[in-house]
C-alpha positions in Angstrom: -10.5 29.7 79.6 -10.5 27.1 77.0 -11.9 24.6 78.8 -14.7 27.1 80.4 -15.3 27.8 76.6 -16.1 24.3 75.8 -18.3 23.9 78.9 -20.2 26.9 77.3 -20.5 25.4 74.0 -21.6 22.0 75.8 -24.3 23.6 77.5 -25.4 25.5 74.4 -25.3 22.3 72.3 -27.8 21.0 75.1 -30.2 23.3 74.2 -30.3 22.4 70.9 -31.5 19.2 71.8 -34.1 20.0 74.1 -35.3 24.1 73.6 -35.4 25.5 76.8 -32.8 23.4 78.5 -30.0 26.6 78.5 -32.9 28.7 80.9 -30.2 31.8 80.6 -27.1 33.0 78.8 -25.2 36.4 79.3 -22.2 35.3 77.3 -20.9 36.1 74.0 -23.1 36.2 71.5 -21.0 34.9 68.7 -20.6 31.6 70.6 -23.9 30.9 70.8 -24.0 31.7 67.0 -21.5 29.5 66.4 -23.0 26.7 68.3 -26.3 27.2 66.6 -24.5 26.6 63.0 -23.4 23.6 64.0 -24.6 20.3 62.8 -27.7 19.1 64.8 -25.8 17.6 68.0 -26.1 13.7 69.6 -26.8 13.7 73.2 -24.9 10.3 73.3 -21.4 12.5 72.2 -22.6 15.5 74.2 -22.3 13.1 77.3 -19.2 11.9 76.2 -18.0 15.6 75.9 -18.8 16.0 79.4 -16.7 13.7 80.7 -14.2 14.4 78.8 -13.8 17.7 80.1 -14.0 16.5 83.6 -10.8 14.9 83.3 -9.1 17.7 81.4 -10.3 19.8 84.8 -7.5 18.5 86.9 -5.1 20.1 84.6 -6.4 23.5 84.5 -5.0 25.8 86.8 -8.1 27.7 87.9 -9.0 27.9 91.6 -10.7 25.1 93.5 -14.0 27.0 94.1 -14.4 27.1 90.2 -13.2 23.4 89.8 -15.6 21.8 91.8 -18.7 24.3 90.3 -17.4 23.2 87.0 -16.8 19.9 87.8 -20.5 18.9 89.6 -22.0 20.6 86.7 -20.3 18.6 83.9 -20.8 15.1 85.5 -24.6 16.3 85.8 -24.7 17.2 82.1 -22.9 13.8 81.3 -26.0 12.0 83.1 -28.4 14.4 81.0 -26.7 13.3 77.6 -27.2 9.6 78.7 -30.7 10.3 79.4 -31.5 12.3 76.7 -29.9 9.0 74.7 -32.5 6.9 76.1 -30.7 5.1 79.0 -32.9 3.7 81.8 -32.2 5.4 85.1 -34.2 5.3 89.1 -35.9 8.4 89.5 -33.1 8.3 92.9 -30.3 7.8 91.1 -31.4 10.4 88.6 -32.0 13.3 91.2 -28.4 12.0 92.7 -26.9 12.8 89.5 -28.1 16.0 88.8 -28.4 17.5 92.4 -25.6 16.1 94.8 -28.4 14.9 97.0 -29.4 11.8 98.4 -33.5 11.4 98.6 -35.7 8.5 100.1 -39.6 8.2 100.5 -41.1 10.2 103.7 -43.1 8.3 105.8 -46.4 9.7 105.5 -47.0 9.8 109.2 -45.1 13.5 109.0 -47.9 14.5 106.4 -50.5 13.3 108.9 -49.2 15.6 111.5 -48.9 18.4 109.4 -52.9 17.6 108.6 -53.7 18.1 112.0 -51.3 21.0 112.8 -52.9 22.5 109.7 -56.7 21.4 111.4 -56.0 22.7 114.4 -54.7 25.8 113.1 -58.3 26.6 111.1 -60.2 25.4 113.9 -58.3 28.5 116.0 -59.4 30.8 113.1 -63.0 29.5 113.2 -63.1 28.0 110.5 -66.4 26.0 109.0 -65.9 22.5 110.1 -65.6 19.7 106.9 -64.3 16.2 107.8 -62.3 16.5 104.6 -59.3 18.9 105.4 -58.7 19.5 101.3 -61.9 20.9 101.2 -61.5 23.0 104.7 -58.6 24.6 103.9 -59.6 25.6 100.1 -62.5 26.9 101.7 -60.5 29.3 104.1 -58.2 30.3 100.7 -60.7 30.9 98.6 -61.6 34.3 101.1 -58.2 35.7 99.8 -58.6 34.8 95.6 -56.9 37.7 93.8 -59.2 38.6 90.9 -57.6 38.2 87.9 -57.5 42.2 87.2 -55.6 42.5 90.8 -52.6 40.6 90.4 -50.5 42.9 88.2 -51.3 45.4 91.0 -50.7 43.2 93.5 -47.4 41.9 92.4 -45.8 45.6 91.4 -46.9 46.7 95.3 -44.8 43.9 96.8 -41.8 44.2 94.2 -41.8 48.3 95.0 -41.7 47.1 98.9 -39.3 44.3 98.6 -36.4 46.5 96.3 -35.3 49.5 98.3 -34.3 47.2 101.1 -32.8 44.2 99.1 -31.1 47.1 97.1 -29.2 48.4 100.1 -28.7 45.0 102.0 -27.5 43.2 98.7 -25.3 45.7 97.1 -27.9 45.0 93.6 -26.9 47.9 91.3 -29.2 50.5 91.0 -29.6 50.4 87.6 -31.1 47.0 87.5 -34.5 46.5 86.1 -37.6 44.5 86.2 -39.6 44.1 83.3 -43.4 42.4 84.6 -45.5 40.8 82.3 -49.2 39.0 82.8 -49.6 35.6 81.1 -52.7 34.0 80.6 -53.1 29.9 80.2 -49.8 28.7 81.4 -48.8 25.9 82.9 -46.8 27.8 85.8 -47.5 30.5 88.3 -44.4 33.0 87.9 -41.3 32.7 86.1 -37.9 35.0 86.1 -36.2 35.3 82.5 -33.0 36.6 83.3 -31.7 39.0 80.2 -28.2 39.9 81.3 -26.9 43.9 82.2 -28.9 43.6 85.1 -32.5 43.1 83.9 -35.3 40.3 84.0 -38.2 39.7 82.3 -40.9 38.5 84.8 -44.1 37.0 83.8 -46.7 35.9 86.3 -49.8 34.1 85.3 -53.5 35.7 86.2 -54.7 32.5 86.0 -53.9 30.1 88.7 -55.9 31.9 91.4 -53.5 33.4 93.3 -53.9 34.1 96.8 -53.2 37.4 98.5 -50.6 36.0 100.7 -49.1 34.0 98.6 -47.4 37.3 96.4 -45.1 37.6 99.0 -42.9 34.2 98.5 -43.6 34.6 94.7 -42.3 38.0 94.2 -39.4 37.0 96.7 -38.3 34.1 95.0 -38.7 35.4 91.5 -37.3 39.0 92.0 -36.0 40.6 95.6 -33.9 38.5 96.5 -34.4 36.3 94.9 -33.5 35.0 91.1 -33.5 38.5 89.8 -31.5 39.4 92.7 -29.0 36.1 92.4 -28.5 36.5 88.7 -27.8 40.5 89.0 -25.3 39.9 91.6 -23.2 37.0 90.2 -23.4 38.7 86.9 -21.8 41.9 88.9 -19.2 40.0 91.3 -18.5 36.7 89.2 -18.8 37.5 85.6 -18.1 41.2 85.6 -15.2 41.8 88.0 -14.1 38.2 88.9 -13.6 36.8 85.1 -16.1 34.0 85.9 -17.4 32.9 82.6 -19.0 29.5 83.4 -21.4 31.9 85.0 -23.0 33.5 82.2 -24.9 30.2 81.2 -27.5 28.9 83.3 -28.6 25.1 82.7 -31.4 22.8 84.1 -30.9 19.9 85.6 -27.9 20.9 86.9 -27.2 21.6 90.9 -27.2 25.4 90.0 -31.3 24.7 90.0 -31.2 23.1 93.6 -29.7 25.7 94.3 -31.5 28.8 92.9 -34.5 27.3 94.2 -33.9 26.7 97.6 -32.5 29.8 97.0 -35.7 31.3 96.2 -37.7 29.3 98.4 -35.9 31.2 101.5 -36.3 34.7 100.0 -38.8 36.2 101.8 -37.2 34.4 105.3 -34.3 36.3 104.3 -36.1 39.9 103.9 -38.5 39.6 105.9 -38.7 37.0 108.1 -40.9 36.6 111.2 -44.1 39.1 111.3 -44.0 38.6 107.0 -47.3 38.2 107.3 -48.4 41.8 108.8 -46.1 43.6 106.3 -47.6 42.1 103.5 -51.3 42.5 104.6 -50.0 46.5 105.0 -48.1 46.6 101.6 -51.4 45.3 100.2 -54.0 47.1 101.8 -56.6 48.6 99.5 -55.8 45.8 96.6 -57.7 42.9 96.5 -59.4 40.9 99.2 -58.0 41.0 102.9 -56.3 37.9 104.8 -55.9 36.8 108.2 -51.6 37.9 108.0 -51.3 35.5 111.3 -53.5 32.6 109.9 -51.7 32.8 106.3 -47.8 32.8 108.4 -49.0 29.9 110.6 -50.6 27.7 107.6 -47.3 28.4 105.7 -45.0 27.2 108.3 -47.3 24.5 109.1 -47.2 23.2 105.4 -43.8 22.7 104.4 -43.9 18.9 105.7 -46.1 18.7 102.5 -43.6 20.2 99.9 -42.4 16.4 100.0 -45.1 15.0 99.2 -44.7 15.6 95.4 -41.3 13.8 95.6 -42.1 11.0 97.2 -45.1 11.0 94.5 -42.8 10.7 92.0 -40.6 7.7 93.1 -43.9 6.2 93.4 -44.6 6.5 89.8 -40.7 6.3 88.6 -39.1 3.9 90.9 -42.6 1.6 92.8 -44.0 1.1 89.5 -47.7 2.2 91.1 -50.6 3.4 89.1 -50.9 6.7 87.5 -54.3 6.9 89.2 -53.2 5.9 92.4 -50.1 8.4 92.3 -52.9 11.1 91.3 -55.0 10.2 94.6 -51.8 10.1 96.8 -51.3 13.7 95.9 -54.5 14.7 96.5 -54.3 13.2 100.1 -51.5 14.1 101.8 -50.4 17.1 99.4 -54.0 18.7 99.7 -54.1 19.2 96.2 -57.6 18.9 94.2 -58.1 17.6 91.1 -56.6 20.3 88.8 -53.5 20.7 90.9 -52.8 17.3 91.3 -53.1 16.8 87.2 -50.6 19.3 86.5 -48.0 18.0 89.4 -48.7 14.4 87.9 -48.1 15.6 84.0 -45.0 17.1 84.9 -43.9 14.4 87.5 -44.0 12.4 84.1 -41.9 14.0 81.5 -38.8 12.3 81.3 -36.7 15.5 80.9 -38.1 17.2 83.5 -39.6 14.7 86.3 -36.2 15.2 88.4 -36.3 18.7 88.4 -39.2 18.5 91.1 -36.6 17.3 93.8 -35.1 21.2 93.4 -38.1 22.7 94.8 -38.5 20.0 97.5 -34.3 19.3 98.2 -33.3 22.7 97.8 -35.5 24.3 100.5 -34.3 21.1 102.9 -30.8 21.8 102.1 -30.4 25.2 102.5 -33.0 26.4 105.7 -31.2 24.3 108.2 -27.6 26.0 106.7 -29.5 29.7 106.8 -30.5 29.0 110.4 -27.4 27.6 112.0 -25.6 31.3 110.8 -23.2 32.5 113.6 -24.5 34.1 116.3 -25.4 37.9 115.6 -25.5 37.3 112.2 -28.7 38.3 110.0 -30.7 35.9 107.9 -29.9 38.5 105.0 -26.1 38.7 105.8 -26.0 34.7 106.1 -28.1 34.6 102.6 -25.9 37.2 100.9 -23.6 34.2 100.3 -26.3 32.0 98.1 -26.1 35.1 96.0 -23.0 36.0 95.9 -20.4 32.8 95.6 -20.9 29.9 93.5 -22.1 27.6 96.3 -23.2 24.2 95.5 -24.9 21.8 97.0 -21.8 19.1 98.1 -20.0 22.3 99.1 -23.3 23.3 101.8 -23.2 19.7 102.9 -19.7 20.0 103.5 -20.3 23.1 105.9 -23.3 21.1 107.8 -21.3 18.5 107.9 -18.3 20.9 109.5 -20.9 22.4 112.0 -22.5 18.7 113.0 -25.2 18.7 111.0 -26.3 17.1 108.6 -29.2 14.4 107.9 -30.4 14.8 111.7 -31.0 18.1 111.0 -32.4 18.0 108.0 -35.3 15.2 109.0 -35.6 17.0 112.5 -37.4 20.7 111.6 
C-alpha cells in the first residue's frame, strides 16, 4: 500500500502542474490535501518519481493484474513528466508511450471508399445530388438538428431507456445517480465528471448542433454503460470490496484513457446493438425532428474508416512537418469536416499536452471492437463487455488475448 500511496500522490502532484490532468479522484481526501500543500512540484522530478517506483514494483507483493496496471501507468506518467519538462518527442513515439499502442498513417484510399460507401448510401435515401459529398451529407444531417431547447429532453429520454437494462445486465447499484447539466459555449459535446459514491455529473453542450441520432452513442459512452457505468462499477468491485486503491484516481494520458474510450465508443454496441437505430427513433418520438433510424445506423457504420483520419492528421502536423493550412484542408477532405469542425480538431491536434490524447478516441475503438466481437460463442456483447468495466484491463493485456486468439494487426486493419 505504500507504494500505491505514492502512485496517488504522483498523480495528484501531476495535476498541480497541468489543472485538469487528475480527470477523477475517489480517494482520501486528506491526501489530496496534503499534496496540494506541498511546494509547487517539477515535472522533471515527478518523471523521475515515476520511474522510481517502477522499479520498487518488482518488490511489492501485490498480484500481477495490479502490477502490470500500475506499472503501464507509471512509465506513461514518466513520459508525461519528460514532456511536461520540455523534451522533444514524435507524435508516434508519444501515443506509444502513453497508450501501449503502435499507430502508422492510413492510406487514404480506405477514406475514399468510405466516401463512396457513404455516397452510395444517400443516393439509396434519395438524397439531393452535390458533387461535394461534405456538403451532401451535412445536407441530409441538418433534417435531424436538435434545437437547442430539445437536447436536455432528448438526452434525459435516452439515459431513462438506456438505465433499467444496463442496471440489471451490469450489476450498477441502484443507488447510483446522474446529475445532467446544459453547457453553453464549450469546446466539447458531452463530458462525464465522475464524483465518487456512485454519482456523475454530466454536462452536455446545446451548442454544437446535435443530431437526433447521434444522443444515442453520447448518452452511451458518457453514462449507460458507459463511463458512468465503468467508474460506478470499479469503484463497487475494485475499490470498495477488492482494496484496489490505484483505482480511485483517474489520469490522462495514461492507457486507462484508451481504454475508457474505446470503452465508451462500444457502448451503445454493447446495449443495444444491431436495430439501435429503430429503438432510438421510438425512445425519441415526439422530441425533436424525426430521422431515417436505417439511414443514421448505415451512415454510422459506414463512417468509422473516418475516425482515423484525425490521427493521421496529426502526425501530419507533429511528425511530416506539413502546414497548418494544409492539415486543416486534409481534415476537411477525407474527415468530412467543415470549416468549424475542422478548426477545433486542428486547435486541439495542437496543444502539446493534449495532441496525443486524440489517438484514445481513434486507437481505443480499433483495439477493443475486434476483442468484443471475437467473444466465445453464445456469449452476449454485454456479457463479453462486462469485463471492460469490471477488471482493470489494459491495453498490452487485450493485445495479449488477440494475440492468444490469432489476432491481432490483421484484424485490426481488416473490419
Amino acid at each position: 500500500m505504500d507504494l500505491v500511496t505514492e502512485y496517488l500522490k504522483l498523480g495528484l502532484r501531476f495535476d498541480r502542474v497541468v489543472d485538469g490532468f487528475v480527470d477523477a479522484y475517489i480517494g482520501d481526501p486528506l491526501l489530496k490535501q496534503q499534496v496540494a500543500d506541498e511546494p509547487a512540484p517539477d515535472p522533471a522530478e515527478l518523471s523521475r518519481t515515476a520511474s522510481r517506483l517502477s522499479v520498487r514494483l518488482g518488490d511489492t507483493d501485490l498480484p500481477a493484474d495490479r502490477r502490470e496496471f500500475l506499472a503501464a501507468h507509471l512509465g506513461a506518467l514518466a513520459v508525461s513528466g519528460r514532456r511536461l519538462a520540455g523534451e522533444d518527442m514524435s507524435f508516434i513515439e508519444e501515443v506509444h508511450s502513453y497508450f501501449q499502442v503502435e499507430i502508422s498513417e492510413i492510406d487514404v484510399e480506405v477514406y475514399a471508399a468510405a466516401h463512396r460507401e457513404i455516397d452510395a448510401l444517400l443516393d439509396q435515401a434519395g438524397a439531393a445530388p452535390n458533387p461535394v459529398l461534405a456538403e451532401r451529407l451535412a445536407a441530409v444531417r441538418a433534417q435531424e438538428a436538435c434545437p437547442p431547447e430539445l437536447v436536455e429532453t432528448a438526452v434525459r429520454a435516452i439515459a431513462a431507456a438506456l438505465r433499467g437494462p444496463v442496471v440489471a445486465a451490469t450489476g450498477l447499484p441502484e443507488q447510483e445517480t446522474i446529475d445532467f447539466d446544459i453547457e453553453r459555449d464549450v469546446a466539447w459535446s458531452g463530458f462525464n465528471y465522475y464524483l465518487g459514491g456512485f454519482s456523475s455529473r454530466v454536462a452536455v453542450n446545446a451548442d454544437v448542433g446535435h443530431r437526433m441520432s447521434q444522443f444515442p452513442v453520447l448518452v452511451a459512452h458518457e453514462c449507460y454503460p458507459g463511463h458512468h457505468t465503468e467508474h460506478c462499477r470499479k469503484e463497487k468491485l475494485l475499490v470498495d470490496e477488492g482494496g484496489q486503491a490505484e483505482q480511485t484516481i483517474f489520469l490522462v494520458n495514461t492507457p486507462q484513457c484508451l481504454m475508457a474510450e474505446g470503452l465508451g465508443d462500444l457502448a451503445l454496441t454493447a446495449a443495444i446493438g444491431p436495430g439501435w437505430g429503430h429503438w432510438a427513433a421510438d425512445v425519441l418520438d415526439g422530441i425533436g425532428p424525426r430521422f431515417d433510424p436505417e439511414l443514421a445506423e448505415a451512415l454510422e457504420i459506414a463512417s468509422r474508416p473516418l475516425n482515423t483520419v484525425r490521427q493521421n492528421a496529426a502526425i501530419m502536423l507533429h511528425d511530416r512537418g506539413a502546414d497548418p493550412d494544409d492539415v486543416l484542408a486534409y481534415l476537411r477532405r477525407w474527415g468530412l469536416a467543415d470549416e468549424k469542425r475542422a478548426g477545433q480538431m486542428l486547435r486541439f491536434l495542437s496543444d502539446p499536452l493534449w495532441r496525443a490524447y486524440t489517438s484514445t478516441y481513434v486507437e481505443g475503438e480499433r483495439l477493443l471492437r475486434p476483442w468484443l466481437e471475437a467473444r466465445p460463442a453464445g456469449q452476449s456483447a454485454m456479457d463479453r463487455f462486462r469485463r471492460l468495466l469490471d477488471e482493470p484491463l489494459t491495453p498490452a493485456a487485450i493485445q495479449a488475448e488477440q494475440r492468444d486468439l490469432g489476432q491481432g494487426a490483421g484484424a485490426r486493419t481488416g473490419r
